[in-house]
C-alpha positions as CSV (number, residue, x, y, z in Angstrom):
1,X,0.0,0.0,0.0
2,X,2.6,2.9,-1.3
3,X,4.1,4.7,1.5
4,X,2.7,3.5,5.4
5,X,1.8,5.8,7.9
6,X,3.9,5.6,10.6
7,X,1.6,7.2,12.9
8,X,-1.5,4.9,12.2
9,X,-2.1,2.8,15.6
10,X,-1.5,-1.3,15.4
11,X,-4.4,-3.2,13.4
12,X,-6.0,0.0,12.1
13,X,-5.7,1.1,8.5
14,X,-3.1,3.7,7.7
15,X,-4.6,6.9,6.2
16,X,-4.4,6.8,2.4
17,X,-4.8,9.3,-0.2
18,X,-7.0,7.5,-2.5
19,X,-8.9,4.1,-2.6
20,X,-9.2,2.2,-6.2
21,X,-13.0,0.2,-6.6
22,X,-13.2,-1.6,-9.6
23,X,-14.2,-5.1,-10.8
24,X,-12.0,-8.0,-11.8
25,X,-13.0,-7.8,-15.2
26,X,-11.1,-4.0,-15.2
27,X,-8.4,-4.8,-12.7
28,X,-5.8,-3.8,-15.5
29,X,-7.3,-0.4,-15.7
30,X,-7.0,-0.5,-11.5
31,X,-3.6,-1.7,-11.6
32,X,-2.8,0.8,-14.2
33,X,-4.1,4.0,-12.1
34,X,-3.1,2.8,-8.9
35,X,0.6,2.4,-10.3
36,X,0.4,6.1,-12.2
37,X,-1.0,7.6,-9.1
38,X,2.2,6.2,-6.7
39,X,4.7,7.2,-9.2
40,X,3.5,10.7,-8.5
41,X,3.9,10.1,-4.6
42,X,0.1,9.2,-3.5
43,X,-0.6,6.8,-0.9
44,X,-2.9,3.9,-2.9
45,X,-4.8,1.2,-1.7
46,X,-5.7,-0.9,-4.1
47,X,-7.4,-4.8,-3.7
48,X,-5.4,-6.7,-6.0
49,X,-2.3,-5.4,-3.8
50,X,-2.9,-4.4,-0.5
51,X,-5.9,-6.8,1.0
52,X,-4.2,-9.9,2.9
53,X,-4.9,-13.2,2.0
54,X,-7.9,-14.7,3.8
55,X,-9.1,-11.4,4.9
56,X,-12.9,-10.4,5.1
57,X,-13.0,-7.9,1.8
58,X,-16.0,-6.4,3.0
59,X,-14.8,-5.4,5.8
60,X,-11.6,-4.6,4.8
61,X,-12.9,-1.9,1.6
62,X,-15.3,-0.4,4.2
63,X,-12.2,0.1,6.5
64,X,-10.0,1.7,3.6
65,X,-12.8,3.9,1.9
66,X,-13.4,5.7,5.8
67,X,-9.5,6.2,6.1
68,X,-9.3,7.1,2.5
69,X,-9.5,10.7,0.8
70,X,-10.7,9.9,-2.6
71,X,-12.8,6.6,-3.9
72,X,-11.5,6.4,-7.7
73,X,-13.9,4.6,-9.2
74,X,-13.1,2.6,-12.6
75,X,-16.5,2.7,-14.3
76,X,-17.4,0.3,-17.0
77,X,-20.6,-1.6,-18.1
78,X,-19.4,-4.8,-15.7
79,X,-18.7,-2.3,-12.7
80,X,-22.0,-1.1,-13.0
81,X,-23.4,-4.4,-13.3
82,X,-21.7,-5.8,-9.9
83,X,-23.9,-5.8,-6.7
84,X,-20.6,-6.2,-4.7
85,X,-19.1,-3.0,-6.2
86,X,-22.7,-0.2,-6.0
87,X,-22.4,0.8,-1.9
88,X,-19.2,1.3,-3.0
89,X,-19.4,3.9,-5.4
90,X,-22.7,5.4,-3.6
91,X,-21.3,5.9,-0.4
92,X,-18.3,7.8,-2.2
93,X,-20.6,9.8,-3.8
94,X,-23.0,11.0,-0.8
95,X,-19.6,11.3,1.2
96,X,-18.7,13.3,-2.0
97,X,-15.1,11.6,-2.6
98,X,-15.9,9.7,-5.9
99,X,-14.2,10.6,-8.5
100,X,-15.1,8.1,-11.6
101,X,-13.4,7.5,-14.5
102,X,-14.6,5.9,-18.0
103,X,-12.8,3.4,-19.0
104,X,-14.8,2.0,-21.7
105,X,-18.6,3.7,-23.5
106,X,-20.8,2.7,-21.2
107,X,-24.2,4.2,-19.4
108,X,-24.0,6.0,-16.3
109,X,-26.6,5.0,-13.3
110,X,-29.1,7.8,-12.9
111,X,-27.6,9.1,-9.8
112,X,-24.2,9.4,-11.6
113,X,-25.9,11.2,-15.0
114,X,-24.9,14.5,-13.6
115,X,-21.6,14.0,-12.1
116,X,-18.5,14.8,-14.5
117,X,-16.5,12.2,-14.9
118,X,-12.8,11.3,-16.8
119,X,-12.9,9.5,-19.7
120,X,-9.4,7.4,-20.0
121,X,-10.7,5.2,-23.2
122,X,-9.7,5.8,-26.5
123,X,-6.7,7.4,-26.2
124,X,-2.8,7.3,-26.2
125,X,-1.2,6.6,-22.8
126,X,0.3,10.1,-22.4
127,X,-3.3,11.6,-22.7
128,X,-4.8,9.7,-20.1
129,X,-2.3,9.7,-17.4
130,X,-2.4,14.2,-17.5
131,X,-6.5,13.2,-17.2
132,X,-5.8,11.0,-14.4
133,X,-3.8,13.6,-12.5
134,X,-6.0,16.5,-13.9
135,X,-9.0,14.6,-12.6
136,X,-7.5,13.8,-8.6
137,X,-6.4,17.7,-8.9
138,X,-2.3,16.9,-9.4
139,X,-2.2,19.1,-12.2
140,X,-4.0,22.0,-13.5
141,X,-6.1,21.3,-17.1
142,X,-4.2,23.5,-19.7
143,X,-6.3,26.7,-20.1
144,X,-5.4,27.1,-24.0
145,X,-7.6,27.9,-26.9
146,X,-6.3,26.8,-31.0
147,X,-8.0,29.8,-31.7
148,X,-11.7,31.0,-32.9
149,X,-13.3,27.9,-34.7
150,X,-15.8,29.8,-36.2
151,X,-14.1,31.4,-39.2
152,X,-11.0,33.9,-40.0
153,X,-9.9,35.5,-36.9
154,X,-8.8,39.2,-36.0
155,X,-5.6,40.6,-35.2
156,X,-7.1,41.6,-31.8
157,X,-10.0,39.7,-30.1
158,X,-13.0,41.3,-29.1
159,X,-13.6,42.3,-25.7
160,X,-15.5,39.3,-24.4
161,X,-17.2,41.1,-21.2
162,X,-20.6,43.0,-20.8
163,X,-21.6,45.6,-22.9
164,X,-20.6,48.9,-21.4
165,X,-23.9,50.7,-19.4
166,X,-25.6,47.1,-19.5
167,X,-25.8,44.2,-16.9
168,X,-23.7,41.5,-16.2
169,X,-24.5,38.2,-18.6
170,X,-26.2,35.9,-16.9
171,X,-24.7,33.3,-18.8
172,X,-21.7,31.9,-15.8
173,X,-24.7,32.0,-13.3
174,X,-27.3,29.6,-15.5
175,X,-23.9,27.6,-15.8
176,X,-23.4,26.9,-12.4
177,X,-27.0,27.1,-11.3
178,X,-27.1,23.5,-13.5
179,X,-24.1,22.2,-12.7
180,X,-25.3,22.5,-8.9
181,X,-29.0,22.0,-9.3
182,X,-28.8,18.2,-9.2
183,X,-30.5,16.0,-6.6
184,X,-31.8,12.4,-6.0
185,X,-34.1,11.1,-8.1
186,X,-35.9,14.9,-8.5
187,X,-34.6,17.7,-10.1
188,X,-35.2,20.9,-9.0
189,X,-36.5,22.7,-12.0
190,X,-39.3,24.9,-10.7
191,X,-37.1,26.2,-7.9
192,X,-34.4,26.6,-10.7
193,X,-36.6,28.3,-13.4
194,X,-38.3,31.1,-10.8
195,X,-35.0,32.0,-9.2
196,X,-33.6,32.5,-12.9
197,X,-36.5,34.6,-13.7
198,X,-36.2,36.5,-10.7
199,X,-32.4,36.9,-11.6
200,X,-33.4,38.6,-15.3
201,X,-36.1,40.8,-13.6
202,X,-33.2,42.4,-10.8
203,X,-30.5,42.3,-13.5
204,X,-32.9,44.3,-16.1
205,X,-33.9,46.9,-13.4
206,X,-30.3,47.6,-12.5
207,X,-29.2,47.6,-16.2
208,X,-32.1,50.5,-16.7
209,X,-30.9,52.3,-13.6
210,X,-27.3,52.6,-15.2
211,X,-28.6,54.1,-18.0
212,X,-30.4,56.3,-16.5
213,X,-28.4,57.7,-13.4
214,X,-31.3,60.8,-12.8
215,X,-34.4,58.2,-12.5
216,X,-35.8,58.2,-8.9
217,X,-38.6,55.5,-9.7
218,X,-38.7,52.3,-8.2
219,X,-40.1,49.4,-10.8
220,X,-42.3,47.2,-9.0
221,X,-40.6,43.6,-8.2
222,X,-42.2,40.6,-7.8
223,X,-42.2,39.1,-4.4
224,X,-39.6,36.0,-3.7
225,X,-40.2,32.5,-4.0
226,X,-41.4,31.1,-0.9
227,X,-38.3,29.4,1.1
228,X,-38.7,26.8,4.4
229,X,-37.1,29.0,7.5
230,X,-33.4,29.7,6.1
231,X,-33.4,26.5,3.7
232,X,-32.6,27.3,0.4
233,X,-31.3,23.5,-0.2
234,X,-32.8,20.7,2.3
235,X,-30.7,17.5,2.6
236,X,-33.0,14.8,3.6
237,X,-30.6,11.2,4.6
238,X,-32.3,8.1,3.9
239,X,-31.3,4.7,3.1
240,X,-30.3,2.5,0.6
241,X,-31.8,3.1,-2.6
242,X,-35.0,1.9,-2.7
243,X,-35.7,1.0,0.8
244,X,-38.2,2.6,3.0
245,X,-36.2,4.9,4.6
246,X,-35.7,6.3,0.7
247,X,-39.4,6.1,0.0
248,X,-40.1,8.6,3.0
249,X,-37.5,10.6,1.7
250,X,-39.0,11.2,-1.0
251,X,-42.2,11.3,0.2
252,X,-41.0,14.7,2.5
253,X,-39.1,15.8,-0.7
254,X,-42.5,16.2,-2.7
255,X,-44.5,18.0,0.0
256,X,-41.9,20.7,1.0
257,X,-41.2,21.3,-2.8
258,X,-44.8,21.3,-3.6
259,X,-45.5,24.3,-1.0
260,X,-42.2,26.3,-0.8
261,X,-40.7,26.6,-4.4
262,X,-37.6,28.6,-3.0
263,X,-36.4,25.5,-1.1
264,X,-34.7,22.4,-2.9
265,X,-34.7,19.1,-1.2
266,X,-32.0,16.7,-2.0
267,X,-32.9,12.8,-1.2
268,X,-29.5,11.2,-0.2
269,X,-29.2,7.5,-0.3
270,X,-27.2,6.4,2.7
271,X,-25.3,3.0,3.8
272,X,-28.1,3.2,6.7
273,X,-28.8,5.2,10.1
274,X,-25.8,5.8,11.8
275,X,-23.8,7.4,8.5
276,X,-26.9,9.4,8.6
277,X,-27.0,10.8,12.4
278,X,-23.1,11.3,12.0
279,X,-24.4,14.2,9.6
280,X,-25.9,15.5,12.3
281,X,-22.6,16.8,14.2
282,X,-21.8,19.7,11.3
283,X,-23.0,22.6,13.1
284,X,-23.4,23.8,9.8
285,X,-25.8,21.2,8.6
286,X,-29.1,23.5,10.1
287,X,-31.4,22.2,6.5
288,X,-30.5,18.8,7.1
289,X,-32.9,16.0,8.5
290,X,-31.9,12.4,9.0
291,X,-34.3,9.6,9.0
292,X,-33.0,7.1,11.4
293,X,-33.9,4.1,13.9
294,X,-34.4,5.4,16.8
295,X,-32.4,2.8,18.8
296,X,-29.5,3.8,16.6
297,X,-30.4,7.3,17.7
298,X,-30.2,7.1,21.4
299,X,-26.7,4.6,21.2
300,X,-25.3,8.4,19.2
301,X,-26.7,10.7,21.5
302,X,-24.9,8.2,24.6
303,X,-21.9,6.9,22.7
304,X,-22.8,3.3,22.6
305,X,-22.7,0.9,20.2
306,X,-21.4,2.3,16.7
307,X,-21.0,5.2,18.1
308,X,-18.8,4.3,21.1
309,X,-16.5,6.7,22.5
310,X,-18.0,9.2,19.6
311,X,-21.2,10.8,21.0
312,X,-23.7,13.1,19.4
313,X,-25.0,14.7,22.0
314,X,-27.0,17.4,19.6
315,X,-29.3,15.3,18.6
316,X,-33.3,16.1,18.7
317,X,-36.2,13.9,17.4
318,X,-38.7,15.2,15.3
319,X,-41.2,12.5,15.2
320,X,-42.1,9.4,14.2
321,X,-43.0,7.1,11.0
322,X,-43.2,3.7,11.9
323,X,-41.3,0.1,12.5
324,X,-38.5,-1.2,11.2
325,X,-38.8,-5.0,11.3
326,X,-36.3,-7.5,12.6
327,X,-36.5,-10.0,8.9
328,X,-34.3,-13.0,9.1
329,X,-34.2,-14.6,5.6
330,X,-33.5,-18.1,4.2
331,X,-34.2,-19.9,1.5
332,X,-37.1,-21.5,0.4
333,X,-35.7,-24.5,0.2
334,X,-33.4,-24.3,3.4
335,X,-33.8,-27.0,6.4
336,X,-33.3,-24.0,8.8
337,X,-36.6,-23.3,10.7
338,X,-35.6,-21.5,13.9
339,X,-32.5,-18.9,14.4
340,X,-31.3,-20.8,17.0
341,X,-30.2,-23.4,13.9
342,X,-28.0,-20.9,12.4
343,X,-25.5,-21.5,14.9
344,X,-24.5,-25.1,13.9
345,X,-25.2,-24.7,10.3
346,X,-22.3,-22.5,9.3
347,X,-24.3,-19.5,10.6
348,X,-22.7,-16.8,7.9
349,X,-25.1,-14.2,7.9
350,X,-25.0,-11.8,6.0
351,X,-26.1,-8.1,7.8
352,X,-26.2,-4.5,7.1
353,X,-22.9,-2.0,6.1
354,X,-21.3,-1.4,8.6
355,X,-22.8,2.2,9.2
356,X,-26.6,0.5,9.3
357,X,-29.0,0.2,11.9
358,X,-29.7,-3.3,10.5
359,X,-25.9,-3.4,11.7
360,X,-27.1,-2.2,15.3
361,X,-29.7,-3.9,15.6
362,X,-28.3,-7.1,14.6
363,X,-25.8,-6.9,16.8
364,X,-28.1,-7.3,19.8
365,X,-30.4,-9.8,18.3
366,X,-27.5,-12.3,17.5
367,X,-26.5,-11.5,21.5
368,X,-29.7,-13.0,22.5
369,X,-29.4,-15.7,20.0
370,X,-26.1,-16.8,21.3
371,X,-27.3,-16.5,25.1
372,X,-30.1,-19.1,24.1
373,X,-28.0,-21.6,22.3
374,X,-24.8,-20.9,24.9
375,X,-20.9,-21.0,23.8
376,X,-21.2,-23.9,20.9
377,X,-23.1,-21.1,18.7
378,X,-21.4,-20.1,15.7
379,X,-22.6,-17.1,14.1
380,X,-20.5,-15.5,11.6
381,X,-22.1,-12.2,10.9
382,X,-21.0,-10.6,7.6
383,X,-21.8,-6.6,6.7
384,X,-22.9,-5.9,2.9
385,X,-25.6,-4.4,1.3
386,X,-29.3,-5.7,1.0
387,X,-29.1,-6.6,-2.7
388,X,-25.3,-8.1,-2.0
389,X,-26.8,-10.3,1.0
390,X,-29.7,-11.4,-1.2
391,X,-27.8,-12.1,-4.6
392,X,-25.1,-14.2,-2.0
393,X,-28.2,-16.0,-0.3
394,X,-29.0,-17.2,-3.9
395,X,-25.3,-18.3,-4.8
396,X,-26.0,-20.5,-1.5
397,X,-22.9,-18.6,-0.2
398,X,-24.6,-17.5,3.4
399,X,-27.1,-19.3,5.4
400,X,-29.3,-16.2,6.2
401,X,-29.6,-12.2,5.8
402,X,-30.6,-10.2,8.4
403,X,-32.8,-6.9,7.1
404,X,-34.2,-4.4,10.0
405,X,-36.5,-2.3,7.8
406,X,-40.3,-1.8,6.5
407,X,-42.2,-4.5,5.7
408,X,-42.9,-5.5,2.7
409,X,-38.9,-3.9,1.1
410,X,-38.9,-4.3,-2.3
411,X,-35.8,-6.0,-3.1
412,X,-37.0,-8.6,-0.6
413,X,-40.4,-9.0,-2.2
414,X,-38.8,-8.9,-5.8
415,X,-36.9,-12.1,-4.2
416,X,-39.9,-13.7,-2.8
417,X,-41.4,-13.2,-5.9
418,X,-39.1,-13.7,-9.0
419,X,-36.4,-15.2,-7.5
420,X,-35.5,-18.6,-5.5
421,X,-38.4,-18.0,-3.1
422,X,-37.7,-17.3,0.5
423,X,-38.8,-18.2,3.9
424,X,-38.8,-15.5,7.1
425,X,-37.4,-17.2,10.5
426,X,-39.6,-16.4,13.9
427,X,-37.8,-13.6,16.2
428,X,-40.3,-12.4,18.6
429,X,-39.1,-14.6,20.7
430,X,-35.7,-12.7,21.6
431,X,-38.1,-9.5,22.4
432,X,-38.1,-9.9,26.1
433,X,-34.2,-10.6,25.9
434,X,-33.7,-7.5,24.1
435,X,-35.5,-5.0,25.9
436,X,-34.1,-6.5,29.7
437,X,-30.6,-6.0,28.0
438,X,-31.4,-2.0,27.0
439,X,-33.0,-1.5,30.4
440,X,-29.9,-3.0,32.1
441,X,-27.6,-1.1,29.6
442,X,-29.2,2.1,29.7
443,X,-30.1,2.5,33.4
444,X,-26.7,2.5,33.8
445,X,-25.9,4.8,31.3
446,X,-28.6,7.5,31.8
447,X,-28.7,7.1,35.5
448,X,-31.3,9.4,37.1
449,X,-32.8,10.5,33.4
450,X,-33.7,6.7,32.7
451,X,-37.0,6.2,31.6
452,X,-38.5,2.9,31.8
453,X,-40.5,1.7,28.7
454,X,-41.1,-0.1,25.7
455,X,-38.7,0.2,23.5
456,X,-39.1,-3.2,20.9
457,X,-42.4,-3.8,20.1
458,X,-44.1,-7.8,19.1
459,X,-45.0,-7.3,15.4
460,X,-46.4,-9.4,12.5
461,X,-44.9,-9.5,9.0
462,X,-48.0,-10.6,6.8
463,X,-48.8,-13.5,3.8
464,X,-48.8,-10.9,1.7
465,X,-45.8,-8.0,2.7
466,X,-43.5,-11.4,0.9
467,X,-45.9,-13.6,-1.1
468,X,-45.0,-17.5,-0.6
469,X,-43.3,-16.8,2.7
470,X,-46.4,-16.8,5.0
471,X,-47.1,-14.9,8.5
472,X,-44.3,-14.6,10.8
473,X,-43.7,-13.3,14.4
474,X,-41.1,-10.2,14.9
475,X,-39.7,-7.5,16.6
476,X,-40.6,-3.9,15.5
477,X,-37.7,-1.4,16.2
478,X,-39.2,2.2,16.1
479,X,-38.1,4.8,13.5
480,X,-38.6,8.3,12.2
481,X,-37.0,11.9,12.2
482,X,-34.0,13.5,13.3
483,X,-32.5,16.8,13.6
484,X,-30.0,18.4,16.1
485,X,-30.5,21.4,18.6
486,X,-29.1,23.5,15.6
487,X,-31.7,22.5,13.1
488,X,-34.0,25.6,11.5
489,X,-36.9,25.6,13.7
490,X,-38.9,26.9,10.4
491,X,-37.9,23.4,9.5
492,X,-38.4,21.2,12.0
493,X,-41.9,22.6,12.6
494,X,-43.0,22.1,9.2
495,X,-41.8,18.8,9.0
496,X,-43.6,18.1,12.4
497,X,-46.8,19.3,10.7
498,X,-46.5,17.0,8.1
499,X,-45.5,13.9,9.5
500,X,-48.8,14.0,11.0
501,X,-51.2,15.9,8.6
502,X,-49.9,13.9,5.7
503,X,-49.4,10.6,7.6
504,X,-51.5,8.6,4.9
505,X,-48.7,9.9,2.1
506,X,-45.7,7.9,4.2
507,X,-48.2,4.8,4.9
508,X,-48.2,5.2,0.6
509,X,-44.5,4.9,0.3
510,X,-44.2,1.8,1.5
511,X,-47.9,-0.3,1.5
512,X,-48.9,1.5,-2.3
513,X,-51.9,-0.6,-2.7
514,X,-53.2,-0.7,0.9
515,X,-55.4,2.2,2.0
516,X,-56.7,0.5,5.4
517,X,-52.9,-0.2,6.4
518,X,-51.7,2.7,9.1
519,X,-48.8,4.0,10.9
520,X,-49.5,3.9,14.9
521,X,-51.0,7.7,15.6
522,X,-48.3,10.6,16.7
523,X,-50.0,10.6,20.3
524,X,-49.7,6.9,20.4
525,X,-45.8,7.4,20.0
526,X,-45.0,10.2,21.1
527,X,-47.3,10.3,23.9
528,X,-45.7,6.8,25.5
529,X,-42.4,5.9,23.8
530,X,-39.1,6.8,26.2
531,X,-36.6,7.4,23.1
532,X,-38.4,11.1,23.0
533,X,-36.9,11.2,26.9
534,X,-33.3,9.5,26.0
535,X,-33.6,12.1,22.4
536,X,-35.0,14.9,23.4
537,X,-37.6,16.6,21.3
538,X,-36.7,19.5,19.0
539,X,-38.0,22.8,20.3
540,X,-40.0,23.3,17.7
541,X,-41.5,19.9,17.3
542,X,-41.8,20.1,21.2
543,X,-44.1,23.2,20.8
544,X,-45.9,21.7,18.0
545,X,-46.7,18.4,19.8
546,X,-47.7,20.3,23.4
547,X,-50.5,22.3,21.0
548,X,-52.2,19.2,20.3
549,X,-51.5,18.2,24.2
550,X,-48.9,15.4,23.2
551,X,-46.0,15.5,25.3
552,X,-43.6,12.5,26.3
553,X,-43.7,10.7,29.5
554,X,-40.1,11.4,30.8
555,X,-41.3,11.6,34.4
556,X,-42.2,8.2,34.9
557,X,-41.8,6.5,38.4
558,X,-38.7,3.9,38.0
559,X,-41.1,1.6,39.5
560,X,-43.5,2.0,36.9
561,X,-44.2,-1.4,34.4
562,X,-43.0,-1.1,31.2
563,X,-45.6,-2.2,28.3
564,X,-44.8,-6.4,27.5
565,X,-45.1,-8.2,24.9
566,X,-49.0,-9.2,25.4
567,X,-49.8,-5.6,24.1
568,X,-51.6,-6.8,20.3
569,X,-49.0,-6.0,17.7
570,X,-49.8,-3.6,15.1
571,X,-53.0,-2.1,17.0
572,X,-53.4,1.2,15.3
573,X,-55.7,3.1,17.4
574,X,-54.6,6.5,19.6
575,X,-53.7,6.2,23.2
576,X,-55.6,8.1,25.3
């Protein structure tokens, strides 16, 4: 791996400059780069040299893209096509350290359509090494013209500014308003094409008043477009593309645009929950919202779990959506009935990334898996992507994949569906095991601020969320909204006001076809689950909640009963 860091501390990776993804099929190209990129003195971490033999490789790419500066990817039709190789070059793109390069014709994923890229393909050696260095900023692109191309030219070039006693072009502004008005899955174009408007109207009026230095009148203006709080760009974190957590995203994305065309709301897919509440530390980051499980939430506000040692003590809820389910997943056609099998049948499972709160959560269900079966249990849990755990399911490569997420996700139901067929193991089982071990853990932690309650719920995945795989017992993991102290309170209140005026829109995202589906009521969960106490409410959501008399029970006696697991999953009514 080039040149080590001597300060990097024993069995952690040393920081590198730049990380090279790519698929075997293009691991000349990778070679290639990685070898141009060290002759000019970078520090490369590359598969084909660096990762040791016998080593976990998903593990050890998630560990060398964190320490990492730059992802390069080395895009072609096949790299596009690998499951293995997509959180790869997604996560390097939300954490905005891809840089791509073309190494063959070939077409771009939809989130990559607006993203320049290097093209290396097609031509001499020379020519695509100064790319390569022009494109990880190790030169500067020559800034040389062969001259007009239009026709004869003139001894002396025309002055190529604004005409004198007019306004400025507008031409470098529409330039960059495109080149930054990309987002998720939505483009901005109303927001776009009003501001631009607005632009010509202010630049016209000035242009008049330099002509015309005596003129006292004021033209009329047209009013603004109508912006969130102080949110002229909203960045709403999500999930994996395609999950639920992206479905609400883009469920909030369409109301806010829909009623405040000043404001543009990106959708970012995410590795999972935690990569999204670590956006929450950037003071900065006042537009941004993170959709999260709300377990994964209170382990950041207390610096547990993937957070240890690391806590984000900012953090504010919002409010609610609904469950993420605990889904355990086999084949069809596998002997393994019960969880507790997994253990002497190889038990590879393969789990969230590593930044997931299918990661977190898994992490105490296979505790309580383990506990049951005692020290002859053998689970061997693996982090990767949804699609990468159910394409290695199918290969017959791992035994199981763990999923904590809305029921029915599509990827799973596309594989229930079209694919092998698959069969959900029973979990609700471990709830009781689960919630002694966060009242243990956390009465410790919170001391004199612990709240007793429920905090995993008995839920029902139904016959027809995953067709073929029939009814089967869970735990529900509650999810929804957060924000940190510094968020815009314009924001967080309107947000508020829509998770529970347009409730029916997020029960859409995820159950399309089912209008007598619902989410539990906001004074259901707000008014009785303790994660508002261990995350306390926004200020603004606060207010909002206390106006419709909701406010969380953080003042409960310690030797109060929390809820059990006879409560009737799924009951939908409000709590009075």
């Amino acid at each position: 791996m080039g040149t080590e860091d001597p300060t990097a501390a024993p069995g952690r990776p040393a920081r590198v400059n730049v990380f090279v993804s790519y698929t075997a099929a293009d691991k000349a190209w990778a070679t290639w780069v990685a070898w141009v990129l060290e002759d000019e003195g970078r520090t490369v971490a590359i598969e084909a040299w660096d990762a040791p033999v016998g080593t976990n490789l998903v593990s050890w790419i998630d560990q060398q893209m964190t320490h990492a500066e730059r992802t390069v990817a080395i895009c072609s039709q096949a790299y596009f096509a690998s499951h293995w190789r997509t959180p790869e070059w997604t996560t390097a793109l939300t954490g905005q350290t891809l840089i791509p390069l073309w190494v063959e014709d070939c077409t771009a994923p939809r989130m990559l359509a607006a993203i320049v890229h290097s093209d290396l393909h097609g031509i001499d050696e020379t020519t695509a090494r100064r790319r390569l260095l022009e494109a990880l900023g190790l030169t500067a692109t020559p800034r040389a013209s062969d001259g007009f191309p239009g026709g004869p030219t003139s001894e002396k070039p025309p002055f190529p500014g604004a005409v004198p006693g007019k306004g400025p072009s507008i031409t470098g502004f529409w330039r960059g308003m495109v080149s930054r008005a990309r987002r998720h899955q939505r483009w901005a174009i109303g927001a776009l094409s009003v501001t631009l408007v607005a632009v010509v109207i202010i630049v016209s009026l000035k242009s008049c008043e330099s002509e015309d230095p005596e003129s006292t009148a004021t033209a009329p203006t047209s009013s603004a477009p109508a912006m969130l709080g102080q949110c002229e760009v909203v960045t709403i974190m999500t999930g994996q593309e395609g999950s639920p957590y992206n479905n609400y995203g883009d469920t909030l994305a369409g109301i806010i645009e829909s009623e405040y065309s000043g404001t543009t709301v990106n959708v970012t897919p995410t590795r999972g929950s935690a990569q999204n509440l670590d956006a929450l530390r950037d003071p900065n980051a006042r537009c941004t919202l993170s959709i999260a499980q709300f377990t994964t939430a209170v382990d950041a506000r207390y610096g547990a779990g993937q957070f240890l040692n690391a806590p984000i003590d900012r953090l504010r809820t919002v409010g609610p959506l609904w469950f993420d389910l605990l889904q355990l997943i086999v084949r069809a056609d596998s002997d393994i009935t019960t969880a507790e099998q997994l253990c002497s049948a190889g038990g590879t499972i393969a789990t969230g990334l590593q930044t997931s709160g299918t990661a977190q959560i898994g992490d105490v269900l296979f505790r309580q898996i383990r506990n049951a079966v005692g020290p002859d249990c053998q689970l061997s849990p693996v982090p990767m992507s949804l699609s990468a755990g159910l394409a290695e399911l199918g290969a017959g490569n791992v035994q199981a994949v763990l999923w904590s997420g809305g029921a029915p996700t599509s990827e799973i139901r596309q594989e229930a569906t079209q694919g092998a067929g698959i069969r959900l193991l029973p979990l609700s089982t471990y709830r009781d095991a689960m919630q002694d071990e966060w009242d243990g853990f956390y009465r410790h932690e919170a001391g004199d601020d612990f709240v007793p309650g429920q905090i995993y719920t008995a839920e029902q995945i139904r016959p027809q969320d995953y067709p073929g795989a029939g009814p089967t017992a869970t735990v529900g993991i509650p999810n929804g909204i957060v924000g940190a102290d510094f968020t815009d309170p314009d924001l967080v209140g309107y947000t508020t006001r829509v998770l529970q005026e347009h409730r029916g829109e997020f029960e859409r995202a995820i159950w399309p076809d089912e209008t007598e589906r619902h989410f539990w009521p906001i004074r259901r969960t707000v008014g009785t689950s303790p994660v508002y106490c261990f995350v306390p409410l926004h200020p603004a959501a606060k207010n909002f909640y206390e106006q419709s008399n909701i406010s969380p029970r953080c003042s409960v006696p310690t030797s109060a009963a929390s809820p059990g697991a006879s409560e009737q999953p799924g009951q939908a009514g409000p709590v009075n």
